[in-house]
N, C-alpha and C positions, 0 to 999 in steps of 0.2 A: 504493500500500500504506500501513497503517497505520504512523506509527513506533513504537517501541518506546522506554516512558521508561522509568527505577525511581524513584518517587516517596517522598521521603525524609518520614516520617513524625515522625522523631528518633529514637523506638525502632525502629524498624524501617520498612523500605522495602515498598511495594508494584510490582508489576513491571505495567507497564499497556502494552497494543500485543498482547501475547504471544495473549489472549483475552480479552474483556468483561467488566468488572468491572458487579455490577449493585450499585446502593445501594436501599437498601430505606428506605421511610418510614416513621415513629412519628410520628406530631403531636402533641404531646398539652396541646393547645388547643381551646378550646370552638367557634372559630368557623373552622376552616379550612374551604375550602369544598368539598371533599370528603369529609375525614371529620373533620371537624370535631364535637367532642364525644365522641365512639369509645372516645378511651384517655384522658381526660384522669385518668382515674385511675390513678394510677402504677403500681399490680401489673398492671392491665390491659395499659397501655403497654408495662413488661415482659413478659409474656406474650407480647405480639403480636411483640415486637422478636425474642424467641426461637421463636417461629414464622417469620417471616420468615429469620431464618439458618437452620433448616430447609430450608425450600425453596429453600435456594442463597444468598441475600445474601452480599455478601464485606463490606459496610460498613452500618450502621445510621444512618443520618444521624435523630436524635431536635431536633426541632426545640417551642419552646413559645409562640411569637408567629405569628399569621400575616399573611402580607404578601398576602393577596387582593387583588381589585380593589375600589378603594371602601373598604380600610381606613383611618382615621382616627387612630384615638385608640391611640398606645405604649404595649405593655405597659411594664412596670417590670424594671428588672433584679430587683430584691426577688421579683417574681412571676413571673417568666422562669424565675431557677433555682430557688424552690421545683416549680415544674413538671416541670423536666428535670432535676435533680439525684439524686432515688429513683430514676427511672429507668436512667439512667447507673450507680449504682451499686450497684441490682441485678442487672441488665446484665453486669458487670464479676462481678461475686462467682460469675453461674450459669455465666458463660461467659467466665474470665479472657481467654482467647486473639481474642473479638469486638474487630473495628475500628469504632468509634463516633465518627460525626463528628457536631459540633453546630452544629443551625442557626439561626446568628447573628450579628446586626451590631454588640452592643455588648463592648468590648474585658472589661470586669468578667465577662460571662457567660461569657466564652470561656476567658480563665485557670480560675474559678472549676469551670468542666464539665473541662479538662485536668488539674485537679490530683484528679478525680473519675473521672478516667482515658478521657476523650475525646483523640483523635490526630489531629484534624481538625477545622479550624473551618469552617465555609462559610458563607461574607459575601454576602449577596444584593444587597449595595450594592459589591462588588469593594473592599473597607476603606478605604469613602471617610465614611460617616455617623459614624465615631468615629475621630476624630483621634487614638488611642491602641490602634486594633485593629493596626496596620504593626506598632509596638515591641514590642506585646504578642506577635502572633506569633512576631518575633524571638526574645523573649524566652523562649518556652517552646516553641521548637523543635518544630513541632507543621506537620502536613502544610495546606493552606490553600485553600479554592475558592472564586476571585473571577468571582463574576457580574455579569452584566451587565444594567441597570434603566437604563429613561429614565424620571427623574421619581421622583417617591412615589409612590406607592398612589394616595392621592386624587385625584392629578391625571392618571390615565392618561386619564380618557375625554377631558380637553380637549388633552391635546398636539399640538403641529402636527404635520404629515406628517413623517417624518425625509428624507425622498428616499432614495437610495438605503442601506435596511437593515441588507444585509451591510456596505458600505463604512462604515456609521455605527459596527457593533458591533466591526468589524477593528480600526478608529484607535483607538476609546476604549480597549477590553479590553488593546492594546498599551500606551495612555499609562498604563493604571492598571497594569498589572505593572508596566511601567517604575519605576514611583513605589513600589509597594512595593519593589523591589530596592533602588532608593537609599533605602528607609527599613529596609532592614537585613535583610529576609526575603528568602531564596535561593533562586534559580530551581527547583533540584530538589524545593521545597516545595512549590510552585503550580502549580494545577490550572486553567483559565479553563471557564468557560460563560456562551453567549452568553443565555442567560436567557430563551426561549421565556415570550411572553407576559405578561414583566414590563415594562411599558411599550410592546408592541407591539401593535397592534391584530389583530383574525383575521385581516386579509390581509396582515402583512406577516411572518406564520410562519413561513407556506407560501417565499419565498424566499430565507429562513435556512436552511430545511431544505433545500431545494433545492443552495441553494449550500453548505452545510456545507462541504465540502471546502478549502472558499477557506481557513478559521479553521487548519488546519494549516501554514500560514506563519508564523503568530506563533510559532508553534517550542517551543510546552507542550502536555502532555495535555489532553484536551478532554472534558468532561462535558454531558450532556444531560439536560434532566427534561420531557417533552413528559405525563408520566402525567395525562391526565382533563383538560386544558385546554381553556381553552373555546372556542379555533378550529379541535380537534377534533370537537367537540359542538357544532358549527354546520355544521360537512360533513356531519357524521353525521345531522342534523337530519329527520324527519319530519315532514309534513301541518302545515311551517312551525313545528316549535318542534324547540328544540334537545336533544341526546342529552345526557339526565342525565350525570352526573360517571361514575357506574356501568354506564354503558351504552357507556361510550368506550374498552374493552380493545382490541377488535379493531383498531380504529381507531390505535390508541396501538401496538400489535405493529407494523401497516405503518409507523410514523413510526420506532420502533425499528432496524426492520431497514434503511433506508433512511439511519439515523444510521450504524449501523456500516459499511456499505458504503461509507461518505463519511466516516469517520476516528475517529468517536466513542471514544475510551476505556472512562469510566462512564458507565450509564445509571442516574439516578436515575427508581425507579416505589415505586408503592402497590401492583402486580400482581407480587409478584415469582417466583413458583413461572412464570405465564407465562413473562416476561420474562427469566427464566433459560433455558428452553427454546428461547424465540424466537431469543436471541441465539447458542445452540449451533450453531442451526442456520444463521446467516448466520455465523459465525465460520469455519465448515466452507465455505460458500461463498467468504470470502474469501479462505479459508486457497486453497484450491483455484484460484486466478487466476495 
């Protein structure tokens, strides 16, 4: 069975285990590689964020850098939060009661979007690229999800083999909470995901996903974002080429229901009116064991 955390937010706790939290995505960046270009217009971005809670989202994670494969060149914090900041705080004004988490690695973006009224940072680097993201979340009492990446961007297509995947992402995801605690942010804050796709290549998803279950030892909530990845869109693949980003729902529901059945908490998607549904209805399945 699933456990049951309350994840402490500072204002206010989230209850996760009970039923599937889904996080819904805003990019609002020109080149993410799915919808990349979309929202980068701020009222757009809002609009869609408030469509998304519509259709069920419990959390808006509004991210303004993207960490694709093959990304090179940082954004700026300067152009980070003019990106994500109207957002956020349109966001806030239509829908005081929205939980918005922002997705990001540099410590200045993430105070600067919390005091904009974000409750959640989510570090795709598990608050290892800014020696000042640990204190900072300390700092501002704020809910936290550390994922898991081998490598930068740039350098996924040359990584060696890791050998065994699970056992690679268990040790680190544990050494790197470890290391936020002794830098001051409390267990009830943090959230882990094993980071599908961020340093893995397409065949070694598949026995992340497999073995999910194993990652409920490390003893926190567990978050998944498998939405439109491209070891989806290479199973999904036709007459040798692979299923656009758009063309990977179906495919991305079976990875879902397969997460919660194997312990998952949140699901982070692009599809969320799906992804709400899908999850009701394997919630009810595991309710039912």
């Amino acid at each position: 069975m699933r456990a049951v955390f309350q994840w402490n937010l500072g204002t206010r706790t989230l209850e996760l285990g009970k039923r599937t939290l889904i996080m819904g995505i805003v990019n609002v960046t020109p080149d993410s590689f799915s919808d990349g270009g979309n929202y980068i217009d701020s009222e757009k971005a809002a609009a869609h964020a408030i469509q998304l809670l519509d259709e069920g989202a419990d959390i808006i994670d509004v991210g303004g850098e993207s960490t694709r494969p093959g990304a090179k060149v940082a954004v700026t914090a300067e152009e980070e939060l003019r990106r994500v900041l109207p957002v956020i705080t349109v966001l806030k004004k239509l829908r005081p009661d929205a939980v918005i988490s922002i997705d990001t690695y540099k410590a200045s973006v993430a105070r600067a979007a919390a005091a904009a009224g974000a409750e959640i940072v989510n570090d795709v680097s598990g608050l290892r690229w800014d020696p000042q993201m640990a204190r900072t979340i300390s700092e501002i009492k704020c809910g936290a999800v550390l994922m898991h990446m081998r490598g930068r961007p740039e350098e996924w297509r040359t990584l060696p083999p890791p050998g065994d995947i699970v056992l690679l992402v268990k040790r680190e995801l544990r050494e790197w909470a470890e290391a936020a605690v002794l830098a001051g942010v409390r267990r009830e804050r943090m959230v882990l995901d094993p980071g599908f796709g961020f340093g893995k290549n397409f065949d070694q998803n598949y026995p992340l996903l497999a073995r999910f279950q194993e990652l409920q030892s490390l003893g926190f909530p567990l978050l998944a974002g498998t939405s439109r990845k491209s070891f989806l869109g290479r199973t999904l693949a036709k007459d040798g080429k692979d299923a656009a980003p758009a063309d990977r729902l179906h495919g991305n529901l079976a990875a879902h229901s397969a997460l919660i059945l194997k312990g998952a908490h949140i699901l982070r998607t692009h599809d969320v009116k799906a992804g709400v549904e899908a999850a009701r209805v394997t919630d009810a399945i595991l309710e039912a064991r």
